[in-house]
N, C-alpha and C positions, 0 to 999 in steps of 0.2 A: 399411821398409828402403830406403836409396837404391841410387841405381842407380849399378852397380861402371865402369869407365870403357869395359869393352867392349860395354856396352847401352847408354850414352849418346852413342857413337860411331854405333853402331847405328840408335838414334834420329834420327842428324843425313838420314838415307836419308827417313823418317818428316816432319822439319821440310822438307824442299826441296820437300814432295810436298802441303805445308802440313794435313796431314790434319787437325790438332787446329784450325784456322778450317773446314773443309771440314766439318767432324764436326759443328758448331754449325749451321753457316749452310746446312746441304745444302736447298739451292734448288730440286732436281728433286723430282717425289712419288713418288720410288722409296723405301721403306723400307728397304732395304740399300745399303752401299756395300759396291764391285766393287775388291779388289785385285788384280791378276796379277804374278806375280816369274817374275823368268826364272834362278834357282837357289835351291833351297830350303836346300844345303845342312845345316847345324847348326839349321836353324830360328830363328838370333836375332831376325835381321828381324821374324819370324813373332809371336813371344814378345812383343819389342819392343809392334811393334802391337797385340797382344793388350793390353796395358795399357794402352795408351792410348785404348783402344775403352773397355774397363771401367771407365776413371774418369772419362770423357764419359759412361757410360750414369749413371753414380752420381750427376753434376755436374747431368746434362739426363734427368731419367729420363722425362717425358713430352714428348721429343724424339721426332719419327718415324720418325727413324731406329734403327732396333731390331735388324738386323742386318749383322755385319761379315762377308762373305764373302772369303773368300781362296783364289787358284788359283794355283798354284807348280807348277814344271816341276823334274824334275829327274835328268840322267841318271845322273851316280854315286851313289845309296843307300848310308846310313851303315846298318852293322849296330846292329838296337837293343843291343848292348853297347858298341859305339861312341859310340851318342847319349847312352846314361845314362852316361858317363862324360865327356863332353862338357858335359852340363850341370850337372855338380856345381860347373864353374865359378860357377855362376849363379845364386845361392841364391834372389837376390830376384824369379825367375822361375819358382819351383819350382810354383808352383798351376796353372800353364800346362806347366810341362813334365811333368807327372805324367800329368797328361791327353793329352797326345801320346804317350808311352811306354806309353801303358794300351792305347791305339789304334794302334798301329804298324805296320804292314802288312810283308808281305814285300816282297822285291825283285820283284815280279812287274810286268810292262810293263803301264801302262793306268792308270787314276783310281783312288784309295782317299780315303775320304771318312773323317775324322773331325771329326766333333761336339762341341764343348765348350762350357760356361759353360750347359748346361742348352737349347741350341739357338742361343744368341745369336751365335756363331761357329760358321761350317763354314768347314774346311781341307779342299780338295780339293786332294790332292798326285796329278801327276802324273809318275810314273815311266819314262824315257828322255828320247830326241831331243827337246827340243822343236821341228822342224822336223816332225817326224811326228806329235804330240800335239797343237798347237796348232789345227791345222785341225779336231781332231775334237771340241773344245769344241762344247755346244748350241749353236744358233744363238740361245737365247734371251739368249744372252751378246754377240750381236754390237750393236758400236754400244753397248753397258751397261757396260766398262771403267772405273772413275773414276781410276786411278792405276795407275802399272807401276813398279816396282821393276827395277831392268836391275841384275840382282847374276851377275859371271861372271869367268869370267878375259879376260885381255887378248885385247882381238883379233888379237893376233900368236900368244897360244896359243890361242884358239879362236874360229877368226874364221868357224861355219858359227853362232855364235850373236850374230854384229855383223854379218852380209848385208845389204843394200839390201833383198831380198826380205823378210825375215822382220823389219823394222822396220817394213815398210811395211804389213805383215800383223798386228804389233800397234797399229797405229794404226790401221786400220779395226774393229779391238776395241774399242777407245776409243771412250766416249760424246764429242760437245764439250765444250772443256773441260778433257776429259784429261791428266792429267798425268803428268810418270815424271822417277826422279832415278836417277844413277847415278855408283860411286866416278870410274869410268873418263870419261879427259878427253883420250883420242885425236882427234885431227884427222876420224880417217875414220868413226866412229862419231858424230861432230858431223854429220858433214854428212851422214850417211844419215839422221839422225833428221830435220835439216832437210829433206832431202827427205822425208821419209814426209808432213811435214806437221805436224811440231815448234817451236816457239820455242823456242830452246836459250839459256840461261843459263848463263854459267859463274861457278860457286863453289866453295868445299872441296869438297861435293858436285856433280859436273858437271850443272846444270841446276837451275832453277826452274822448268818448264819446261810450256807449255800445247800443247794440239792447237790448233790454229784451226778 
């Protein structure tokens, strides 16, 4: 089934962040790559990626790369009545979203972990602030990062999640390397990322964008 025009939009987050060359060529000997989002929202992002992890495993199946983790923050939670009706937009995501709906967690503050595709994907969704969640990530996670998703509202409406501090705080998450895309193409969210220690690219998507 091809993909409907709001998961190919979706995907463009996905191409700036170049994951499907990253997917093939992963040049470190970690057998997972590291995503973190800074709003999990509806999940599409999520979903998104999700398929294109699963047809790089199909594509490259003795690739070393064997597992996609994913860690999303998120402080407004969609009731699962809200999700399952959310994604009935999304037919052609339905093997992914059945499995997130099966695993749903309450609105409860802290990490819930759900497992799909048989262990090949964990979704570690974290629930509230990410200004108070993000520091309590394992430390086995620091410096291991490979890509950030900056998915959130404008930083005129919520600008404790575009701080200097907490850009600079996921960029010390980040392995070298690193990289993040995001819709938003504010001036001041440019230049904290440049400061955290970004190369910022501007495209549709704001950024192609590397740590140094």
């Amino acid at each position: 089934m091809p993909w409907g025009p709001d998961v190919e939009t979706n995907l463009e987050i996905s191409s700036a962040n170049h994951l499907k060359v990253r997917f093939i060529q992963q040049s470190h000997s970690a057998k997972q790559y590291v995503i973190a989002e800074t709003g999990f929202g509806t999940g599409l992002n999520f979903m998104a990626v999700c398929q294109l992890f699963i047809q790089f495993r199909q594509q490259a199946p003795n690739n070393q790369l064997q597992l996609l983790y994913y860690i999303s923050f998120e402080k407004y939670t969609l009731s699962i009545t809200n999700l399952l009706r959310v994604h009935q937009c999304w037919p052609e995501l339905a093997t992914f979203s059945k499995q997130i709906c099966r695993q749903w967690p309450h609105s409860l503050s802290g990490c819930h972990r759900i497992v799909m595709e048989n262990g090949a994907i964990i979704l570690d969704l974290w629930f509230g602030d990410i200004n108070i969640q993000l520091p309590q990530l394992k430390s086995n996670f620091f410096n291991k990062i490979d890509s950030w998703f900056l998915d959130g509202f404008a930083p005129a409406k919520n600008p404790q999640m575009w701080s200097e501090q907490l850009l600079t705080t996921m960029a010390n998450w980040g392995r070298d390397g690193c990289t993040f895309a995001t819709f938003t193409s504010a001036g001041i969210v440019r230049r904290g990322l440049e400061k955290a220690g970004f190369q910022v690219k501007k495209s549709r998507v704001m950024a192609v964008n590397v740590k140094c």
